[in-house]
C-alpha positions as CSV (number, residue, x, y, z in Angstrom):
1,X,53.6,134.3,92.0
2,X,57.3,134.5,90.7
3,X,58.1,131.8,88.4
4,X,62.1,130.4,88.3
5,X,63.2,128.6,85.6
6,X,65.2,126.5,88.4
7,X,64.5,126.0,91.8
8,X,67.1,124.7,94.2
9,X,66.4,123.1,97.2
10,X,69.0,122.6,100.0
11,X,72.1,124.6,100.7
12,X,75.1,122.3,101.0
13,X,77.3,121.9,98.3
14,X,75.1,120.1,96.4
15,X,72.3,122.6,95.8
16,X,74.7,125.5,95.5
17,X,76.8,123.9,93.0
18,X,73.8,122.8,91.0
19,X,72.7,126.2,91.0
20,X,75.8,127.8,89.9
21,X,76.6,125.3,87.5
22,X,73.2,125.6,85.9
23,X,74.0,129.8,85.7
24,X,76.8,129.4,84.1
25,X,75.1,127.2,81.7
26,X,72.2,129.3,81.1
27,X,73.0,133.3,81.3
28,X,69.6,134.4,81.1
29,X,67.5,131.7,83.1
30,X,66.4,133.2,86.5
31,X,66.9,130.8,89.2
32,X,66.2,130.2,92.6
33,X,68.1,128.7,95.8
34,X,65.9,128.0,98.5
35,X,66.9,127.2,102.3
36,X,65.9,128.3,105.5
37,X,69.5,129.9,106.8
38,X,71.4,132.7,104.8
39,X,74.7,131.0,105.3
40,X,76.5,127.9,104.5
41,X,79.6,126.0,105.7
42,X,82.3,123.8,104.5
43,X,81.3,121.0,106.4
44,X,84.8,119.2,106.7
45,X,86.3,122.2,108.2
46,X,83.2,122.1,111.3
47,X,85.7,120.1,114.0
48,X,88.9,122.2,113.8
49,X,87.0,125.3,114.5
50,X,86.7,123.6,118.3
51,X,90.4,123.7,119.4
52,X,91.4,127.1,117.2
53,X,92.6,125.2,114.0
54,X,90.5,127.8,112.2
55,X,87.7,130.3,113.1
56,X,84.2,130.0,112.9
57,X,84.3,132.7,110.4
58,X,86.5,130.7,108.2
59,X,84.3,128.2,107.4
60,X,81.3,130.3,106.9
61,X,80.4,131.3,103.3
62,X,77.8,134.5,102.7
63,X,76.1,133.2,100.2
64,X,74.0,136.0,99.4
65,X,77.0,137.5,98.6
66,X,78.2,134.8,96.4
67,X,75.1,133.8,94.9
68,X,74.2,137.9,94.0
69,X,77.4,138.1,92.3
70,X,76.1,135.5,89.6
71,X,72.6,136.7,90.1
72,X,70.7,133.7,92.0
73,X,68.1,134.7,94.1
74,X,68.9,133.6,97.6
75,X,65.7,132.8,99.7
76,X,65.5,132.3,102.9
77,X,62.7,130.5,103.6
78,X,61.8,126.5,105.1
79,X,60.4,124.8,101.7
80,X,57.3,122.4,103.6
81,X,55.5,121.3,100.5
82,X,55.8,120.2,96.6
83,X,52.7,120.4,93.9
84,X,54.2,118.5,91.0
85,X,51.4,118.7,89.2
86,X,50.9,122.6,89.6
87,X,55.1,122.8,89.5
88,X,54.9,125.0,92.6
89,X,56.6,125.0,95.9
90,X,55.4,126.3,99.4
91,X,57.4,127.9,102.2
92,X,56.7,127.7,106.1
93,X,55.3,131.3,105.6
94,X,52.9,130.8,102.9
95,X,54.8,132.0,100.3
96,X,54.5,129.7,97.1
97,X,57.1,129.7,94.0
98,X,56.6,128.2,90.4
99,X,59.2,126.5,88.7
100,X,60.0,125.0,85.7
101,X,63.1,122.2,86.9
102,X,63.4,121.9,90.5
103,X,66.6,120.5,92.5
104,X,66.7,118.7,95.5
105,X,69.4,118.7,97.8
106,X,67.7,118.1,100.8
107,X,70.4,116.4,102.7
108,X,70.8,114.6,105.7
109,X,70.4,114.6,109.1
110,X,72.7,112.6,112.7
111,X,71.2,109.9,113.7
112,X,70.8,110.0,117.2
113,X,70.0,106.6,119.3
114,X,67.0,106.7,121.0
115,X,68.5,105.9,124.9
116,X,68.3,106.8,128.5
117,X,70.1,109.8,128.7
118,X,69.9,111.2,125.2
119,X,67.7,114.0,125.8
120,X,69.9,115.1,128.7
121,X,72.3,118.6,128.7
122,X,75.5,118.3,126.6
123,X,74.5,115.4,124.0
124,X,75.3,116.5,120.6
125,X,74.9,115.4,117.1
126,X,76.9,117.5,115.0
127,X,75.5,119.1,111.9
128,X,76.3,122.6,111.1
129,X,77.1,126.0,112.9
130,X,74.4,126.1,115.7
131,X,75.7,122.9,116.3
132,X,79.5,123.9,116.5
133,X,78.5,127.1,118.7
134,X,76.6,125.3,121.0
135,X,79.3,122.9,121.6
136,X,82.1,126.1,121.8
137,X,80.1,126.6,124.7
138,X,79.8,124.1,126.5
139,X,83.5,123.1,126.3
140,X,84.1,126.4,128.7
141,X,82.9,124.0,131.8
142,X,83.8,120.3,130.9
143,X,86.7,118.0,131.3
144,X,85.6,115.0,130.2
145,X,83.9,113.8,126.9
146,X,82.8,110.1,125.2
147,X,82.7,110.6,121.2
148,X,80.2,107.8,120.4
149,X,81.7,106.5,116.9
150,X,85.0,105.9,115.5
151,X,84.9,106.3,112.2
152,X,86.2,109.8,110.2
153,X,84.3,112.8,111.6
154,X,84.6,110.8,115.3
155,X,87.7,110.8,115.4
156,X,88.7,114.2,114.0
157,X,86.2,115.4,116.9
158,X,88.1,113.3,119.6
159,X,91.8,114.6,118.5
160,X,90.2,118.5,118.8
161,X,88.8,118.1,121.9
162,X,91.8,116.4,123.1
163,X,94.1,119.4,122.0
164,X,92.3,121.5,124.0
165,X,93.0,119.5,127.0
166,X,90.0,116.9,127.4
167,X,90.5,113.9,128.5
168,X,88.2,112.0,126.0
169,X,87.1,108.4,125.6
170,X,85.9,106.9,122.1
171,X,83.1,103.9,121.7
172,X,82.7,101.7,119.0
173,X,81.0,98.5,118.4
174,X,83.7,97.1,116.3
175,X,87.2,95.9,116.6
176,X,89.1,99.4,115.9
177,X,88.9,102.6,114.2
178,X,87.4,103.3,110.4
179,X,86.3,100.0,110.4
180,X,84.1,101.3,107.5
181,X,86.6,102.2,105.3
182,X,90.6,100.5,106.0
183,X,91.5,96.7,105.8
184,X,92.1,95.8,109.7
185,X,95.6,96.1,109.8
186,X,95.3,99.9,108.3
187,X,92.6,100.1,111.1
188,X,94.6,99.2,114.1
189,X,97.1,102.0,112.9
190,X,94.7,104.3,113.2
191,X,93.8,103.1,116.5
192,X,97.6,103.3,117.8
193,X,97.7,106.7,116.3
194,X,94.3,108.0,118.4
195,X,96.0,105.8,121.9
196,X,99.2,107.4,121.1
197,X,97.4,111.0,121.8
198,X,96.1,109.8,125.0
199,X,92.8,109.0,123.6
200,X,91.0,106.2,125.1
201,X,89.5,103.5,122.9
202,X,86.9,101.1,124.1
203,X,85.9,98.1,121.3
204,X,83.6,95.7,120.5
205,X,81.2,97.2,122.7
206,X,77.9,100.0,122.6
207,X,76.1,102.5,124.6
208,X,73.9,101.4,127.2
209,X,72.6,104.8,128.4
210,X,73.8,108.3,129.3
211,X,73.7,109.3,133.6
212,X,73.4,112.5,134.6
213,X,70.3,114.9,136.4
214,X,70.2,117.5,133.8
215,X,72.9,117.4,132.8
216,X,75.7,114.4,131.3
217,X,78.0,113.0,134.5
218,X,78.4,109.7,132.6
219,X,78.1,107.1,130.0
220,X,77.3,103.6,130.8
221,X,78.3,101.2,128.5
222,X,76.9,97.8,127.0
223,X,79.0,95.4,129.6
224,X,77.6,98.1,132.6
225,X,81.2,100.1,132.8
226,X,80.4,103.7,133.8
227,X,83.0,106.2,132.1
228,X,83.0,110.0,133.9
229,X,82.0,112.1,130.8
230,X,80.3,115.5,130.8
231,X,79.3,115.8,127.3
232,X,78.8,113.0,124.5
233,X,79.0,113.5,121.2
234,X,77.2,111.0,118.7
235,X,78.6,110.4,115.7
236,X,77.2,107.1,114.6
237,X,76.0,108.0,111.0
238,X,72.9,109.8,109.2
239,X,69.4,109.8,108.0
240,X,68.7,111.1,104.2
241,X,66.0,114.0,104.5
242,X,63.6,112.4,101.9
243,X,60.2,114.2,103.4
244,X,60.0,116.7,100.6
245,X,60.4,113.7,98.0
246,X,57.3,112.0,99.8
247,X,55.1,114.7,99.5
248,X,56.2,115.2,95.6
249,X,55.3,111.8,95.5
250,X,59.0,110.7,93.9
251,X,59.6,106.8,93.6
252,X,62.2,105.6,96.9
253,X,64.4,103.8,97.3
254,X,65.3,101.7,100.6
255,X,68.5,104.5,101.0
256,X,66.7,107.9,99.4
257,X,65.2,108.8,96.9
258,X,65.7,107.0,93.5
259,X,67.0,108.7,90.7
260,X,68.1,107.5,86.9
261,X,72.1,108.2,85.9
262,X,71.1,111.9,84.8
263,X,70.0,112.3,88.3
264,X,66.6,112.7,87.5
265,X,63.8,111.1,89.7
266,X,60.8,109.5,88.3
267,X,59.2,113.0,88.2
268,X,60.7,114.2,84.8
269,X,61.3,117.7,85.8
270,X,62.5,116.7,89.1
271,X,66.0,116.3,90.0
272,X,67.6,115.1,93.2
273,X,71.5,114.8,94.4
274,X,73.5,114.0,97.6
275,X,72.5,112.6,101.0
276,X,68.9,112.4,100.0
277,X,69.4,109.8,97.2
278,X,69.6,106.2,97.0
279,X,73.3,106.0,94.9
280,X,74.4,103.3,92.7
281,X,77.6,101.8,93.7
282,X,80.2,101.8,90.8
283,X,81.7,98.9,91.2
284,X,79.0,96.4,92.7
285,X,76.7,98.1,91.0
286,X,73.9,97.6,94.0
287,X,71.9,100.6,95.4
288,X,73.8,102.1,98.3
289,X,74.4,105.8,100.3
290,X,77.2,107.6,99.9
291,X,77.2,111.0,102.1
292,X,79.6,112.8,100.9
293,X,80.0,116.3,100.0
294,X,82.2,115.6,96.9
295,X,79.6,113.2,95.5
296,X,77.3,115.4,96.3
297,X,79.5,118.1,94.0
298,X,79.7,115.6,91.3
299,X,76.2,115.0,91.2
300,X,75.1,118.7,90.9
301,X,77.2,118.8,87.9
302,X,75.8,115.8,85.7
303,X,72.3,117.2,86.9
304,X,73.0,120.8,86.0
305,X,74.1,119.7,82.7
306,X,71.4,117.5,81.9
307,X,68.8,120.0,83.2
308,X,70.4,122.7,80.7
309,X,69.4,120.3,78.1
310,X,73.2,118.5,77.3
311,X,74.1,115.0,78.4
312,X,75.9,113.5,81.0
313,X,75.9,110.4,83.5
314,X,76.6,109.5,86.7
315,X,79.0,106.4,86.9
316,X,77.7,105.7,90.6
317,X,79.9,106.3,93.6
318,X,83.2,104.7,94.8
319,X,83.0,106.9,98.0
320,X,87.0,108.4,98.3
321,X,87.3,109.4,101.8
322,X,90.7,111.0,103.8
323,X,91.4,112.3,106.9
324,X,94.2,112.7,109.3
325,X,94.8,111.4,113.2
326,X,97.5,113.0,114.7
327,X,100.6,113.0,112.4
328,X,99.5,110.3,109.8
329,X,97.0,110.6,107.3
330,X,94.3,108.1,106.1
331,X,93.4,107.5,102.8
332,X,90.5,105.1,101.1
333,X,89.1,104.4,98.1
334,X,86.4,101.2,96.5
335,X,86.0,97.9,98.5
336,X,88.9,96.9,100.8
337,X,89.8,92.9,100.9
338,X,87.7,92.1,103.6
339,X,84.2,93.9,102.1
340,X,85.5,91.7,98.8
341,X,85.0,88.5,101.1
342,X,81.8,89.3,102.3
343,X,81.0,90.2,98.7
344,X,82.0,87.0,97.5
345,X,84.7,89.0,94.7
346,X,87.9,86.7,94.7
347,X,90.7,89.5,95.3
348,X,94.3,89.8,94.5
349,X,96.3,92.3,97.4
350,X,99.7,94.1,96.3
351,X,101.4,96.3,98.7
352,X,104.1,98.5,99.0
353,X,106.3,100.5,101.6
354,X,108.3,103.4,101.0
355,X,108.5,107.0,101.5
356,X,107.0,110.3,99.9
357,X,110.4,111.3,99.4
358,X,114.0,110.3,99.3
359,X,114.8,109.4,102.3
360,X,117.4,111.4,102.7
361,X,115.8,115.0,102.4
362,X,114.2,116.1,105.2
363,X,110.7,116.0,105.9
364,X,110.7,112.3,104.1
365,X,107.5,110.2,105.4
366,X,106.9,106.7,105.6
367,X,104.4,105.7,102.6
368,X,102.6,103.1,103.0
369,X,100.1,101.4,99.8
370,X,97.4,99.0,99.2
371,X,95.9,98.0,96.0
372,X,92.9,95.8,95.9
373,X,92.4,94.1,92.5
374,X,89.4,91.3,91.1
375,X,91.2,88.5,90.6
376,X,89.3,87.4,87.2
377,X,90.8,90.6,85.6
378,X,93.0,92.5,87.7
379,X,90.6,95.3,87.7
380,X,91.4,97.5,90.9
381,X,88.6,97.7,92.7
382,X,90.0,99.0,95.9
383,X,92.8,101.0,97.6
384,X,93.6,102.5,101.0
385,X,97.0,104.5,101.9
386,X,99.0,105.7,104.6
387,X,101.3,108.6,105.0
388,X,102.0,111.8,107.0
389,X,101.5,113.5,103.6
390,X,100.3,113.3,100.0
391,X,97.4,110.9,100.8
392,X,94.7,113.0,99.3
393,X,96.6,113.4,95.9
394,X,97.2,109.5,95.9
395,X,93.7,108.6,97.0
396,X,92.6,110.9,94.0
397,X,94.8,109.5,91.7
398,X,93.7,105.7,92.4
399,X,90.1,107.2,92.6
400,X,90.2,108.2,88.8
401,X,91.8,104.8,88.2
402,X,89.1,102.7,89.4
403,X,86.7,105.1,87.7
404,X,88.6,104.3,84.5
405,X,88.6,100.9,85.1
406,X,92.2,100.4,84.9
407,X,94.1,96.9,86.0
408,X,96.9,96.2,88.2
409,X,98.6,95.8,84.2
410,X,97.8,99.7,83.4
411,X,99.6,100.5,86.5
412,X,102.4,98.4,86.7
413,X,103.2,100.1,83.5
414,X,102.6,103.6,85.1
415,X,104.8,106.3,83.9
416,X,105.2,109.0,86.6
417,X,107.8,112.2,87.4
418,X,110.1,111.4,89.7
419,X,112.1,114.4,91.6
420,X,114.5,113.5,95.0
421,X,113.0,116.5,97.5
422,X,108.9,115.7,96.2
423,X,109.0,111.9,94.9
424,X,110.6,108.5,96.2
425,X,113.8,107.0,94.1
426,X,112.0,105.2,91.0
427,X,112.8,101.7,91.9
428,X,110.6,102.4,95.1
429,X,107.2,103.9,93.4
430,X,104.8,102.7,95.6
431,X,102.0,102.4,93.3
432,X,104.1,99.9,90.8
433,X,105.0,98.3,93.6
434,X,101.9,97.3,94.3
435,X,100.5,96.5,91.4
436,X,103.3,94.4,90.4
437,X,103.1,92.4,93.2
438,X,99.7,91.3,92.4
439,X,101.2,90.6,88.9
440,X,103.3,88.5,90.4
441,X,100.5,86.7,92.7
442,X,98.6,86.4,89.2
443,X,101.8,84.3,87.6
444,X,102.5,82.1,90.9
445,X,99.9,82.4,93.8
446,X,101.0,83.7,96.8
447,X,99.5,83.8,99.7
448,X,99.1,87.8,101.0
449,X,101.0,89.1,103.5
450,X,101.2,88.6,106.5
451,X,99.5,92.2,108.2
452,X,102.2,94.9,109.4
453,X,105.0,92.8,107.2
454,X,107.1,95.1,105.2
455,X,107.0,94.4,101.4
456,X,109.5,96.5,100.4
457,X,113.8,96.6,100.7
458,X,114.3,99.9,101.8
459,X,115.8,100.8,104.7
460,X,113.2,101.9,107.2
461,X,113.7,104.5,110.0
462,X,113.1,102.0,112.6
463,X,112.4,103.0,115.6
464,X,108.7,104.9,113.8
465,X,108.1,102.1,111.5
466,X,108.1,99.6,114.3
467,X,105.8,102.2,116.5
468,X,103.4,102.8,113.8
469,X,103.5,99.4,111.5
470,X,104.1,96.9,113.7
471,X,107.5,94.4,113.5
């Protein structure tokens, strides 16, 4: 029986990372990465293969390849079963492994409603390449299509499948898009931007049941409305894959499986990371999910290092999410003013309008910024953003400051480069902006304002800002 010093389980970015991090910490330990397919994909990139954004190819990583290169044994084999107390691991086939620290990154899996109609031809869940190539296929002979689910990955799948032509309808049981992550007003823009490519959204309302012989021929919603659609795609969340915690007998949690802030579970040689854990929320700090590859990332790090014997912690997630609809991208970051509410946390709002450049060098775009800070001590807790460019680098930015635990204070007093063709005229940085108006809130009390209202003196192009923004 070969014995690994590590064993990973899982192949997503998690249980790769872990692995490789764990190498590069330990030259001469022989480790393990155990899943049931060779290959591995960049999960993000899985929509745009759909209307020829990219190939399939492109986001397909040979990790044999990559994993040989640095000497980790790649198996490919269906991990059924854990002995903790023998430290061994069993695969589909029989074959059985000892370690010495295991990994698991067992992931998740969609969450598919249990309905009339869900079993029939041309409902998908959408999880990795079989997934993607099965629905490459079935796009050949369809016109129509429902995406069940407005929130990121929906509605990246709705704007591909409209570029190739579809006419597609949208269903959500809330008010507008991303109502997960975005204030409403910064909801409802992304809801103009997803009507404003033709897409049809339907609110405040569910799936019924799917019609069709064998095949889909329509979706009938909550209210009895029957859209034409030939293929539904449900993207209404996911389930952490927690079976091969069960049978290792690790402590749970009501969202995974429970680890400490090394990312160890209550098995001491057992470590867990990504969808299949119960997280801690930074700020709130209450148990929650966060399903995102880049927590997942982070996590493999801290448990790498501790694993390797040095010492590092989780500071629980803040879940920093982007993604772009059309020609604006969406940015989010921490609790938005209206989770704060529900949270009971008294809130102080700044925003700010301006543009990613000067506006006078082509290629400027409107820039639009939210700051969401505790009112007891101006620590941001929150932010979302708007743009047609830069949002990621913001969102990251404002990510490390409510890691850091910065107040509106530390970044009203920001100090930042400043160049005409890359960066707005000083007296219009956005994120000052912001913060200074909740400085000023703090001094006098204001009430916030009013949604779609301009905050800023700048001169607007107005004719977009009126189409995207509102008056």
């Amino acid at each position: 029986m070969t014995t690994y010093d590590l064993i990973s389980i899982g192949g997503g970015p998690g249980g790769l990372i872990a692995a490789r991090h764990s190498r590069k910490l330990n030259p001469k330990w022989q480790i393990g990465l155990f899943r049931n397919v060779s290959e591995s994909v960049v999960p993000c990139s899985l929509p745009y293969a759909l209307d020829g954004t990219i190939k399939q190819k492109d986001y397909l990583k040979d990790d044999k390849v990559i994993l040989g290169k640095v000497n980790i044994d790649l198996i490919s084999e269906n991990v059924v079963d854990i002995n903790p107390t023998k430290k061994t691991i069993t695969s589909d086939n029989g074959n059985s492994y000892k370690y010495k620290k295991l990994v698991l990154s067992t992931g998740s899996s969609p969450a598919l409603p249990s309905l009339k109609g869900s079993k029939l031809k041309n409902v998908f869940t959408i999880k990795g390449h079989q997934d993607i190539t099965n629905l490459i296929k079935a796009l050949k002979k369809i016109k129509t299509a429902t995406i069940v689910g407005a929130g990121f990955i929906g509605l990246e799948f709705a704007e591909v499948l409209n570029n190739k032509g579809i006419k597609v309808n949208v269903v959500d049981k809330e008010s507008c898009c991303l109502p997960n992550n975005f204030s409403q007003d910064y909801s409802e823009i992304a809801t103009k931007q997803i009507e404003k490519l033709g897409i049809k959204f339907h609110k405040n309302i569910s799936i019924k049941s799917i019609a069709g012989k064998k095949k889909v021929e329509a979706v009938i919603l909550s209210n009895g409305k029957k859209i034409a659609s030939e293929l539904v795609i449900f993207s209404v969340g996911v389930k952490p894959e927690t079976a091969l915690g069960k049978t290792a007998k690790l402590k749970m949690g009501y969202y995974g499986i429970k680890t400490d802030k090394t990312m160890r579970t209550s098995n001491k040689d057992i470590y867990a990371l990504g969808d299949c854990v119960e997280s801690t929320d930074f700020l709130t700090r209450t148990p929650t999910s966060s399903f995102l590859a880049t927590t997942a990332s982070a996590q493999a790090k801290v448990a790498a290092i501790n694993i390797s014997g040095g010492v590092r912690n989780f500071p629980g997630v803040v879940s920093p999410a982007i993604t772009k609809i059309g020609d604006l991208s969406f940015g989010s970051v921490g609790i938005n003013g209206e989770k704060a509410l529900d949270l009971r946390i008294e809130v102080l709002i700044g925003n700010a309008q301006g543009f990613t450049r000067e506006k006078v060098y082509k290629g400027a775009e409107i820039l639009k910024t939210r700051l969401i800070a505790r009112k007891k001590d101006l620590r941001i807790i929150g932010a979302e953003v708007v743009s047609g460019e830069c949002v990621g680098y913001i969102i990251n930015m404002l990510t490390l400051a409510i890691l850091n635990k910065n107040t509106a204070r530390d970044l009203a007093e920001l100090q930042f480069s400043g160049h005409p063709p890359q960066i707005d005229v000083p007296s219009n940085m956005h994120i000052i902006a912001a913060a200074e108006q909740i400085l000023e809130q703090e001094s006098c009390p204001i009430q916030n304002e009013p949604k779609n209202k301009s905050v800023s003196n700048i001169n607007e192009p107005e004719n977009r800002l009126i189409a995207l923004f509102g008056q």
